[in-house]
PDB file of N, CA, C and O in Angstrom:
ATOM      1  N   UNK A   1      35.986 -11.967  -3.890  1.00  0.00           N
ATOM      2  CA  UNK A   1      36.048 -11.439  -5.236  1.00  0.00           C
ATOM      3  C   UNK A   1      36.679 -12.499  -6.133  1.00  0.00           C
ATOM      4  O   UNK A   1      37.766 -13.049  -5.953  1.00  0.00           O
ATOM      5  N   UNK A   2      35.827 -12.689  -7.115  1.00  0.00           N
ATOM      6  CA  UNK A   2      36.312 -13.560  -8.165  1.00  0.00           C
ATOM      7  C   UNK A   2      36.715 -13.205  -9.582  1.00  0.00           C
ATOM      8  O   UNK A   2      35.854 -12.991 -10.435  1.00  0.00           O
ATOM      9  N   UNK A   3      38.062 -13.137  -9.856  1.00  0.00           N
ATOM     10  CA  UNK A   3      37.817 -12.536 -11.647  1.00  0.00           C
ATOM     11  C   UNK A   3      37.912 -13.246 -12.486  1.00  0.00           C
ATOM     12  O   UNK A   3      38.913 -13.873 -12.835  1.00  0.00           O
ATOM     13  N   UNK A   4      36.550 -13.244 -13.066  1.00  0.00           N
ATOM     14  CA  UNK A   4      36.295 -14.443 -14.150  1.00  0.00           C
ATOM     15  C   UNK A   4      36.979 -14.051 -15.197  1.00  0.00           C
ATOM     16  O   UNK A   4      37.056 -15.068 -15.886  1.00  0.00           O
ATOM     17  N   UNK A   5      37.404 -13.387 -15.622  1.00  0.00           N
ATOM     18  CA  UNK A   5      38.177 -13.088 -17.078  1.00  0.00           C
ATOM     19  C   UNK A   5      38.968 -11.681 -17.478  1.00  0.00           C
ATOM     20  O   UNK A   5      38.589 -10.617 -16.988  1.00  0.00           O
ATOM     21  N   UNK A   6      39.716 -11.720 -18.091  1.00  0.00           N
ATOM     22  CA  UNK A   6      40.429 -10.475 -18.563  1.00  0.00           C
ATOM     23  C   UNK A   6      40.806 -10.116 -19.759  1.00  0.00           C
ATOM     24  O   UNK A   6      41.517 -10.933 -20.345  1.00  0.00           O
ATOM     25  N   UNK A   7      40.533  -9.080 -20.341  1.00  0.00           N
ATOM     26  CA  UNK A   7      40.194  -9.010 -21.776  1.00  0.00           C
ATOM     27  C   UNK A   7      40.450  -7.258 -22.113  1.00  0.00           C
ATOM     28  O   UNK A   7      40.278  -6.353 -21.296  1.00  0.00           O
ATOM     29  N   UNK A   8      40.700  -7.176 -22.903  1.00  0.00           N
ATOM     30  CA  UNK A   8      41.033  -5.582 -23.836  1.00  0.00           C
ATOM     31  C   UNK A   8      41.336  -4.819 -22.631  1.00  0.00           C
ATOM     32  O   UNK A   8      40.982  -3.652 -22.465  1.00  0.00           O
ATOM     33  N   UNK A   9      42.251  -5.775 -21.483  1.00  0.00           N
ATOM     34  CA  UNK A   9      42.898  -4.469 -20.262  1.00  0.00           C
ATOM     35  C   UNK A   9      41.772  -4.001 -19.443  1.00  0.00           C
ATOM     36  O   UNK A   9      41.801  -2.901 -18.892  1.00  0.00           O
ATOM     37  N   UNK A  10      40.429  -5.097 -19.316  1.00  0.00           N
ATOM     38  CA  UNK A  10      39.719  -4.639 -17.985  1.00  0.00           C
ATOM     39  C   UNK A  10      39.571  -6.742 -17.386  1.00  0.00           C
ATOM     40  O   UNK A  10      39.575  -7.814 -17.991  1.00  0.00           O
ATOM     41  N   UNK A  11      39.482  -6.385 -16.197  1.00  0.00           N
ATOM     42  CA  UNK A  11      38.925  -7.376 -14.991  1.00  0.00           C
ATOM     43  C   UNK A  11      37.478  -7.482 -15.156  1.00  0.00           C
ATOM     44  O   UNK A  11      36.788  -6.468 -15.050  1.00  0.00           O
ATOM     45  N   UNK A  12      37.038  -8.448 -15.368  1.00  0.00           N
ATOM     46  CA  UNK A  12      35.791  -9.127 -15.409  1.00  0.00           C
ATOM     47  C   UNK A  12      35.122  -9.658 -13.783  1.00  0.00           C
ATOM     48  O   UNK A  12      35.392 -10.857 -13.713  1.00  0.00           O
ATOM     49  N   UNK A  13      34.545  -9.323 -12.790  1.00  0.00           N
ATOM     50  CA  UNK A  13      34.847  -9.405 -11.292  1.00  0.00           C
ATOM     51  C   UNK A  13      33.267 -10.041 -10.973  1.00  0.00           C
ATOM     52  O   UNK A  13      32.320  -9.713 -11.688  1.00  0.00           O
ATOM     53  N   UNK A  14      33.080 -11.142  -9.621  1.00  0.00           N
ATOM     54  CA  UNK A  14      31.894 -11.067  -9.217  1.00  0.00           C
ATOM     55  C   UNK A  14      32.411 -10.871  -7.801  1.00  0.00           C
ATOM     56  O   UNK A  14      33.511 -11.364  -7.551  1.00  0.00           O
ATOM     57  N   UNK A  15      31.868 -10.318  -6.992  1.00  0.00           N
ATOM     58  CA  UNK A  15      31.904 -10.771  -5.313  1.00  0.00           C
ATOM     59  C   UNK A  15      31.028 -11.501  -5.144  1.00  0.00           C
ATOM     60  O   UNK A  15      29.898 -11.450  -5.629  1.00  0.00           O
ATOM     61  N   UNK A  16      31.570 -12.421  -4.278  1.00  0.00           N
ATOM     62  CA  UNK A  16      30.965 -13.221  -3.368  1.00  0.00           C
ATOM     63  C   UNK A  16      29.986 -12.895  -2.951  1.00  0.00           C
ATOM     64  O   UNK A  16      28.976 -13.568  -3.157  1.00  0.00           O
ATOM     65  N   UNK A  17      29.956 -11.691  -2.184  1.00  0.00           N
ATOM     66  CA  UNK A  17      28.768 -11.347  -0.459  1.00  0.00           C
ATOM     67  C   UNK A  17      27.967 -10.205  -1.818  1.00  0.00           C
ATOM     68  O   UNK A  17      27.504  -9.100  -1.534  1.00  0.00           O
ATOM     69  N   UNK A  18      27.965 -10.570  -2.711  1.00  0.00           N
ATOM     70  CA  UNK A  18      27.289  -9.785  -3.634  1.00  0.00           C
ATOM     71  C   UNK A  18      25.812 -10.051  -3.604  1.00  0.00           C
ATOM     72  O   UNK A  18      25.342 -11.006  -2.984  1.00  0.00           O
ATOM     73  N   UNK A  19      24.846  -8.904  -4.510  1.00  0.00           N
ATOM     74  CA  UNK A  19      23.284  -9.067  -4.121  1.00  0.00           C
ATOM     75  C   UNK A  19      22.671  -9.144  -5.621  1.00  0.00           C
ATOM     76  O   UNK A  19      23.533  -9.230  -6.496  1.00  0.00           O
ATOM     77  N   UNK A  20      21.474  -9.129  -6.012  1.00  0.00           N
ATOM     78  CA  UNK A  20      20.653  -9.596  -7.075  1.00  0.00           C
ATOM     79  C   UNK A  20      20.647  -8.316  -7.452  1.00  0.00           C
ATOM     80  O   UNK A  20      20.314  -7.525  -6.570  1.00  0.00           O
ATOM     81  N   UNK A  21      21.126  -7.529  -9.321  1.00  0.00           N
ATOM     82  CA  UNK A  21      20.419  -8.641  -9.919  1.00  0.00           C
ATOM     83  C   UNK A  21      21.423  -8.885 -10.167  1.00  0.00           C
ATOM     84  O   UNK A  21      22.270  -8.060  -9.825  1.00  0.00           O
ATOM     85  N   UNK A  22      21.909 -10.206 -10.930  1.00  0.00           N
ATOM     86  CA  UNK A  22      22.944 -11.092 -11.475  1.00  0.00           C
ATOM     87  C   UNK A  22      24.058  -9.530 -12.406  1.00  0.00           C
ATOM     88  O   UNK A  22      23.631  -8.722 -13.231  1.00  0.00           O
ATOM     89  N   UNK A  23      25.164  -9.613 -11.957  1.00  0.00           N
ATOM     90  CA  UNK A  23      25.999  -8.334 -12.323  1.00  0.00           C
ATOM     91  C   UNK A  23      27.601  -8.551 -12.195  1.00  0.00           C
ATOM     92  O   UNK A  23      27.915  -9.239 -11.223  1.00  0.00           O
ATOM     93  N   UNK A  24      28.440  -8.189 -12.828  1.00  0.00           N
ATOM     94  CA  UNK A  24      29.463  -7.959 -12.860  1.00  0.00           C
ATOM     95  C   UNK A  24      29.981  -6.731 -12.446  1.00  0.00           C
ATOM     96  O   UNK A  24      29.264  -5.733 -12.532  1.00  0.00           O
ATOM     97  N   UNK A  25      31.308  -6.638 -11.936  1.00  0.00           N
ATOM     98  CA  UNK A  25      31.603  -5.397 -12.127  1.00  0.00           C
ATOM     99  C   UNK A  25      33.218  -5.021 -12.762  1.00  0.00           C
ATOM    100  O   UNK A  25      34.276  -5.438 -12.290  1.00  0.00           O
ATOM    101  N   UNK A  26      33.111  -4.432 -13.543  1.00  0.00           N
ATOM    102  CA  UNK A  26      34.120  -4.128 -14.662  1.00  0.00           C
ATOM    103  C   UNK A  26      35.812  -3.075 -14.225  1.00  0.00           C
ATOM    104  O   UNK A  26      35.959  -1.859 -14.100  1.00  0.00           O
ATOM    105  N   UNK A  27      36.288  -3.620 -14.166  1.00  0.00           N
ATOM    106  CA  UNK A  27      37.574  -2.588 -13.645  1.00  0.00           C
ATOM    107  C   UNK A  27      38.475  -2.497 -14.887  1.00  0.00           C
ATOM    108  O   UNK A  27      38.703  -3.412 -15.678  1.00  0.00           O
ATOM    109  N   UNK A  28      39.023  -1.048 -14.934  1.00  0.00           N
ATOM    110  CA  UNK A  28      39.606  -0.979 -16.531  1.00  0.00           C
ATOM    111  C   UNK A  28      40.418   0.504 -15.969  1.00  0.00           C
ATOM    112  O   UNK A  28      40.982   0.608 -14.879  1.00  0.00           O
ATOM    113  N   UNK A  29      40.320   1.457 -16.892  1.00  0.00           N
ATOM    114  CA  UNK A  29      40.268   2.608 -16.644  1.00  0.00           C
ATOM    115  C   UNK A  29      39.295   3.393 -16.303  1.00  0.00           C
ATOM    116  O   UNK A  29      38.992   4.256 -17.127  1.00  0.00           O
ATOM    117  N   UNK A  30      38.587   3.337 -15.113  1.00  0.00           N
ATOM    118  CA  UNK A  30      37.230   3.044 -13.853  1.00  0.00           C
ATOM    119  C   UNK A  30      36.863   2.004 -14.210  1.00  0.00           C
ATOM    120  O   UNK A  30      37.397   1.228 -15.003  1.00  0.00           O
ATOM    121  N   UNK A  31      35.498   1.877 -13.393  1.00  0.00           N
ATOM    122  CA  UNK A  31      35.032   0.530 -12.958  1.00  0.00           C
ATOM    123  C   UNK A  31      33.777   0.857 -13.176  1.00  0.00           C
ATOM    124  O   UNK A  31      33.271   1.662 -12.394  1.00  0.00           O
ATOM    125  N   UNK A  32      33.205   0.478 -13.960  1.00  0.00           N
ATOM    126  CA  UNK A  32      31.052   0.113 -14.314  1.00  0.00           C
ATOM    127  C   UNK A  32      30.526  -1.272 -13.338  1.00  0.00           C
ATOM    128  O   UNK A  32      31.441  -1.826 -12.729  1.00  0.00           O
ATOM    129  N   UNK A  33      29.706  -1.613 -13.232  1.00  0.00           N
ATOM    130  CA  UNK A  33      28.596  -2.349 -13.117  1.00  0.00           C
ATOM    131  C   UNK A  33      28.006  -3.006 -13.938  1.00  0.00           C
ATOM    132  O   UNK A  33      27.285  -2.029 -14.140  1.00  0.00           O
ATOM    133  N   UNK A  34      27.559  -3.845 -14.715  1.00  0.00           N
ATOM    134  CA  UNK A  34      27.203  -4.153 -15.894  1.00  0.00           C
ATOM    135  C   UNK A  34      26.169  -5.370 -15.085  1.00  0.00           C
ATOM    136  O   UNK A  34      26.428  -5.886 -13.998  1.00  0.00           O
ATOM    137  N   UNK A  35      25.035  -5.630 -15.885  1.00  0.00           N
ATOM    138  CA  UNK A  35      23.523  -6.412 -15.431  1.00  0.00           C
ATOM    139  C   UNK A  35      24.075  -7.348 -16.596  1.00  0.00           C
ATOM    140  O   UNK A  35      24.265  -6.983 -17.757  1.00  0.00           O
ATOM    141  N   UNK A  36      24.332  -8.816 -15.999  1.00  0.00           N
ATOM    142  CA  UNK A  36      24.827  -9.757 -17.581  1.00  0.00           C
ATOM    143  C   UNK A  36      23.431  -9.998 -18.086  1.00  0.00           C
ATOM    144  O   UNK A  36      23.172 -10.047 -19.288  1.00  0.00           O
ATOM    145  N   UNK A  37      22.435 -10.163 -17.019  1.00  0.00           N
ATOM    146  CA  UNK A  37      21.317 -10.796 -18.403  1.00  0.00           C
ATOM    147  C   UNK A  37      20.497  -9.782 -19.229  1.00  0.00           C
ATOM    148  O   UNK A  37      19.868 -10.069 -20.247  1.00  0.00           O
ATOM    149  N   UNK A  38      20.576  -8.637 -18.701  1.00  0.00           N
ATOM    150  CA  UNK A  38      20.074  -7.330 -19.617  1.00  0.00           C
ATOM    151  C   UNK A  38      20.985  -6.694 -20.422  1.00  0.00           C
ATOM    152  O   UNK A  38      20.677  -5.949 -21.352  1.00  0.00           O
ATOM    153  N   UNK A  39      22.270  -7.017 -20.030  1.00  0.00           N
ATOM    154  CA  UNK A  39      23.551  -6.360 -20.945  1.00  0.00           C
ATOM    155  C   UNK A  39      23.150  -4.477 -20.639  1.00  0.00           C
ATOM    156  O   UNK A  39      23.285  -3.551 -21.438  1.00  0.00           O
ATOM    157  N   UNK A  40      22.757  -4.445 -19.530  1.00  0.00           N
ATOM    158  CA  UNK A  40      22.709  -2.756 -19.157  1.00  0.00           C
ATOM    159  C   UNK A  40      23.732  -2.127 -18.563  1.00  0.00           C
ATOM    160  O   UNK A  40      24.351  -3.139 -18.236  1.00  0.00           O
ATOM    161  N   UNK A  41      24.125  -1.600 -18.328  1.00  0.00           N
ATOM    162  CA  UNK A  41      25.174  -0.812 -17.501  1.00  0.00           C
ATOM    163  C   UNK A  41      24.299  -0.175 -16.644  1.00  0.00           C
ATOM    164  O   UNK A  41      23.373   0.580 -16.938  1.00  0.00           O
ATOM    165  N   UNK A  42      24.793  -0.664 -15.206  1.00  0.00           N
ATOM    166  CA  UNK A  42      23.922  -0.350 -13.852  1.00  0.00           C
ATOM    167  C   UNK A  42      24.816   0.676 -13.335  1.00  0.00           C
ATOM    168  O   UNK A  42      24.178   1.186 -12.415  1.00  0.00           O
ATOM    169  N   UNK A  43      26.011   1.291 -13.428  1.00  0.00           N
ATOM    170  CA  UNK A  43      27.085   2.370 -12.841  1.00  0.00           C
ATOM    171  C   UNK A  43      28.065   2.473 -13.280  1.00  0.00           C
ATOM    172  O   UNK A  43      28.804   1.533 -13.571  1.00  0.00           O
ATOM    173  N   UNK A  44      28.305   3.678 -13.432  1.00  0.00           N
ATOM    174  CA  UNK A  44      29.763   3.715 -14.120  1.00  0.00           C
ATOM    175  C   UNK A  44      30.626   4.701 -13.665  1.00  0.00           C
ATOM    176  O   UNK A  44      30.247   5.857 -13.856  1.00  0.00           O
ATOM    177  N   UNK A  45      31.660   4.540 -13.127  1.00  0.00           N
ATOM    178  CA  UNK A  45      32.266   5.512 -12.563  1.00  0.00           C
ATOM    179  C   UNK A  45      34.167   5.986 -13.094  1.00  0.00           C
ATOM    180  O   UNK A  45      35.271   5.822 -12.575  1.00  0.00           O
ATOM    181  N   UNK A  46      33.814   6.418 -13.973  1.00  0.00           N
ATOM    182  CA  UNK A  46      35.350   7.243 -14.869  1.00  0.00           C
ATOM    183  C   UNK A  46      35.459   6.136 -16.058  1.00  0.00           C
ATOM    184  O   UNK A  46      36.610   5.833 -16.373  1.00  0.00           O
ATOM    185  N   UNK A  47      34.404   5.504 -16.749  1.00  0.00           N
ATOM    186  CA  UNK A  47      35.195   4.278 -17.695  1.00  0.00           C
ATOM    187  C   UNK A  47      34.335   5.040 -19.069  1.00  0.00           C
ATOM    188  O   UNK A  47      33.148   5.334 -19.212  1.00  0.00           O
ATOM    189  N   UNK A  48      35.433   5.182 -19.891  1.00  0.00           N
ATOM    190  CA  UNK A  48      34.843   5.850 -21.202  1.00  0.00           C
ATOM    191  C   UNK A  48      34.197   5.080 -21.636  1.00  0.00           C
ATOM    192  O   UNK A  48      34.230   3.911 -21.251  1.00  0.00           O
ATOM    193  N   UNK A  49      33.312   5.570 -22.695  1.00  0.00           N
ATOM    194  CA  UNK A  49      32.060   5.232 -23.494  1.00  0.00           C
ATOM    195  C   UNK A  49      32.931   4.102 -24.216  1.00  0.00           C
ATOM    196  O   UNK A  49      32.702   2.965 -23.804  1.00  0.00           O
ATOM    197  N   UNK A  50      33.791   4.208 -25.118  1.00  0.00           N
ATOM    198  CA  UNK A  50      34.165   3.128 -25.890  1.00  0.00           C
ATOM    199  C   UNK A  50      34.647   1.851 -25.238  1.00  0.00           C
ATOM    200  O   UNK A  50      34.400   0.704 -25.608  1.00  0.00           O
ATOM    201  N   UNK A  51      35.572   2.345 -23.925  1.00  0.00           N
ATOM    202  CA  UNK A  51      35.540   0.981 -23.361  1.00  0.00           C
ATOM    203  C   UNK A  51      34.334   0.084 -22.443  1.00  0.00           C
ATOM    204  O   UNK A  51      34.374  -1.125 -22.219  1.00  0.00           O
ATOM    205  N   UNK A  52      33.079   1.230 -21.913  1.00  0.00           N
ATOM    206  CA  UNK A  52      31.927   0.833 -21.665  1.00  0.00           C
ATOM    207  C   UNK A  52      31.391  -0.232 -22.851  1.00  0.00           C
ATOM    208  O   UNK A  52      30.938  -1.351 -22.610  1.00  0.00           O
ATOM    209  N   UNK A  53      31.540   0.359 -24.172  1.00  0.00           N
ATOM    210  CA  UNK A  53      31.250  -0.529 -25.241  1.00  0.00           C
ATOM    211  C   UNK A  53      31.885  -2.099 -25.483  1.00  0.00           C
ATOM    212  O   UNK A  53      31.242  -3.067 -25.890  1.00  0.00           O
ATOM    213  N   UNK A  54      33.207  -2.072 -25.147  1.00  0.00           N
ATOM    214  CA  UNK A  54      33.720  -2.826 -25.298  1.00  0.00           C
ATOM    215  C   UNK A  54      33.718  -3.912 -24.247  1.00  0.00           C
ATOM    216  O   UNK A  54      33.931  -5.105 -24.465  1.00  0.00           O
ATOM    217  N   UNK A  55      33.538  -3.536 -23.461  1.00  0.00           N
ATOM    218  CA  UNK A  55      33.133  -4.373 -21.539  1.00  0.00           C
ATOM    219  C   UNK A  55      31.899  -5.029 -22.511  1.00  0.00           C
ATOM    220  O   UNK A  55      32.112  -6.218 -22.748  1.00  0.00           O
ATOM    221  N   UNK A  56      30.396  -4.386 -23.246  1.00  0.00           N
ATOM    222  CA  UNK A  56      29.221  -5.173 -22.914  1.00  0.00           C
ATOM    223  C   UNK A  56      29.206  -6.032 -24.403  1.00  0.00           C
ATOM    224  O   UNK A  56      28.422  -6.919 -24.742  1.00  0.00           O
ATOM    225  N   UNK A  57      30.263  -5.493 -25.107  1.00  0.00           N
ATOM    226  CA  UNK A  57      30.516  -6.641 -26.239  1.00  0.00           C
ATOM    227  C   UNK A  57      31.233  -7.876 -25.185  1.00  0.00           C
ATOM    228  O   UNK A  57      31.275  -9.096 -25.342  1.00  0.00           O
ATOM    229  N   UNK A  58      31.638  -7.215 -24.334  1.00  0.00           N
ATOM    230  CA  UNK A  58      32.457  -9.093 -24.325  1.00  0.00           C
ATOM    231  C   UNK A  58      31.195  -9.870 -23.113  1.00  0.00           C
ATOM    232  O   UNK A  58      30.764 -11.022 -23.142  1.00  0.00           O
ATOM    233  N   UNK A  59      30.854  -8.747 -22.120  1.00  0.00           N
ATOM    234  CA  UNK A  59      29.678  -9.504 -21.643  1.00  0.00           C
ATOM    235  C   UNK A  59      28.671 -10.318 -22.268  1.00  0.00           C
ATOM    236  O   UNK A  59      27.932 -11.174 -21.783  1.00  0.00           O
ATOM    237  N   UNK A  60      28.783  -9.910 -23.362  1.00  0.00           N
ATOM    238  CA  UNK A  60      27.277 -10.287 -24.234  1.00  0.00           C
ATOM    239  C   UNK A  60      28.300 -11.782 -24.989  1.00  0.00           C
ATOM    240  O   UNK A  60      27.697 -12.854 -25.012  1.00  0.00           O
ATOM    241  N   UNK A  61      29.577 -11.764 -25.479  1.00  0.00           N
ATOM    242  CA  UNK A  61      30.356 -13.238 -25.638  1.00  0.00           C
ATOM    243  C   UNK A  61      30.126 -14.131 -24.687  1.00  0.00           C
ATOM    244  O   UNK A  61      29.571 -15.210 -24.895  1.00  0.00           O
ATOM    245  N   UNK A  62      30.509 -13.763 -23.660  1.00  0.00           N
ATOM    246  CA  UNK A  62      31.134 -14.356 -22.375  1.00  0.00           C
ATOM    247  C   UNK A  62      29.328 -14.678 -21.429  1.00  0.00           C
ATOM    248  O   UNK A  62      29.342 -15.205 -20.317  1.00  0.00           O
ATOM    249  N   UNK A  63      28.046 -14.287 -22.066  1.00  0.00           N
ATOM    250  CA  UNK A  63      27.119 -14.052 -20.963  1.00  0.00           C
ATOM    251  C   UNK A  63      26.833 -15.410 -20.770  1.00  0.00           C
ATOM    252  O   UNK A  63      26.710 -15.466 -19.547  1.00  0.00           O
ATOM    253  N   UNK A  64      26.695 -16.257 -21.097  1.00  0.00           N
ATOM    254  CA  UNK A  64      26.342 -17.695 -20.906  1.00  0.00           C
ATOM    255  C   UNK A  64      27.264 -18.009 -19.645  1.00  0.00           C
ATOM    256  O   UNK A  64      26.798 -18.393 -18.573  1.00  0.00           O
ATOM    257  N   UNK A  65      28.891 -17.765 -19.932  1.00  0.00           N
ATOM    258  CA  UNK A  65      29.791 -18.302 -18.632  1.00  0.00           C
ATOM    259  C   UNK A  65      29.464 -17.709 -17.283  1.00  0.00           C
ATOM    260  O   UNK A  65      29.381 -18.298 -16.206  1.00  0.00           O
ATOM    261  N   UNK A  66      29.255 -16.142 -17.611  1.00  0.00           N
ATOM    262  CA  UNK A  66      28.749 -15.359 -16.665  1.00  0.00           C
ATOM    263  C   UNK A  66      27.713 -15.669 -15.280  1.00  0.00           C
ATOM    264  O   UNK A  66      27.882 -15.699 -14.061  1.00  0.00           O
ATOM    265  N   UNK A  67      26.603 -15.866 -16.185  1.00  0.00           N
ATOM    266  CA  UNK A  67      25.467 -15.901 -15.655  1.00  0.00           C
ATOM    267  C   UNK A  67      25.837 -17.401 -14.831  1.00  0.00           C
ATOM    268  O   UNK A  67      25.926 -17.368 -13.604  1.00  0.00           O
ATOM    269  N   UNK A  68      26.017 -18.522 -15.471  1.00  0.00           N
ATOM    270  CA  UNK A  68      26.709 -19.180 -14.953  1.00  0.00           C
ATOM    271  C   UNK A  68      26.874 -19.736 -13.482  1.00  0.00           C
ATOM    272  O   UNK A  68      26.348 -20.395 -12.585  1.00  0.00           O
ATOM    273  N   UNK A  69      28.391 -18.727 -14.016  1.00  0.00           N
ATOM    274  CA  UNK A  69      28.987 -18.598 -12.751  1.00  0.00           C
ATOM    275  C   UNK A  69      28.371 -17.830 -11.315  1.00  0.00           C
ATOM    276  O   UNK A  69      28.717 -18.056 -10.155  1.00  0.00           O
ATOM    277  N   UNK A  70      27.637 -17.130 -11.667  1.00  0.00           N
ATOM    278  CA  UNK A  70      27.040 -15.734 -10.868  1.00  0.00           C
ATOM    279  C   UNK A  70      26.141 -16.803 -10.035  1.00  0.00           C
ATOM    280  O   UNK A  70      26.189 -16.652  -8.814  1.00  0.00           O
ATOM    281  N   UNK A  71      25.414 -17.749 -10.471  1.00  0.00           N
ATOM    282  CA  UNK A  71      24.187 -18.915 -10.290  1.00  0.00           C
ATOM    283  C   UNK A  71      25.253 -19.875  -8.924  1.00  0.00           C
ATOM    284  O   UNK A  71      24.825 -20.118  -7.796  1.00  0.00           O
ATOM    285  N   UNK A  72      26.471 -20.220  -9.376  1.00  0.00           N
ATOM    286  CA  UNK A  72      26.980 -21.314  -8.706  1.00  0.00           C
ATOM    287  C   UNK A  72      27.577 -20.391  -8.124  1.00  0.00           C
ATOM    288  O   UNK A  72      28.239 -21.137  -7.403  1.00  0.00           O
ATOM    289  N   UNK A  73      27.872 -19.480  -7.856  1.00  0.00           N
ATOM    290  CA  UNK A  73      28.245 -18.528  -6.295  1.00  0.00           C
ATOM    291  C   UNK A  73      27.277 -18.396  -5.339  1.00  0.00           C
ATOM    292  O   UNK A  73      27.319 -18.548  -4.118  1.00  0.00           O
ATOM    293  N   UNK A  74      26.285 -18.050  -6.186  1.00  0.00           N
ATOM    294  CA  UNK A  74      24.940 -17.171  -5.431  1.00  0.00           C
ATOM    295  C   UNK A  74      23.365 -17.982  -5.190  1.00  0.00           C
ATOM    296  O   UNK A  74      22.363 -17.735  -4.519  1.00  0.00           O
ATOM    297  N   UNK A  75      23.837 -19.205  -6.257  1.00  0.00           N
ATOM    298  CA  UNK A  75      22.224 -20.348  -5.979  1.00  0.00           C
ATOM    299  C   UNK A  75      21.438 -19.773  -6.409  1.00  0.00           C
ATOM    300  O   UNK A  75      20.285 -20.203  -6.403  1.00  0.00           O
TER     301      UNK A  75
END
């Protein structure tokens, strides 16, 4: 597990032994799933709507580093 960033009080996370498609997963007050190159929310489990909002505003800042990074873990 890698946490690429931390921001408005959530963890920005990739795993390692992780699978396609290219995704984050968000830990805050619960934890979503978020797809960086679609900016979708793939699961969400207890994380309110506004901070759901606020996770795919910063994904959508941050998606260039993201994707990135997700590439040089995963090839």
């Amino acid at each position: 597990m890698i946490t690429l960033l931390r921001a408005a009080g959530m963890r920005f996370v990739i795993y390692t032994d992780d699978h396609e498609p290219a995704h984050l997963h968000v830990y805050g007050d619960g934890e979503a799933r978020i797809n960086i190159a679609q900016l979708a929310v793939i699961s969400n489990r207890g994380m309110s709507k506004r901070d759901l909002t606020r996770a795919l505003n910063i994904v959508l800042e941050y998606q260039e580093m993201f994707l990135n990074k997700w590439h040089d873990i995963h090839g």
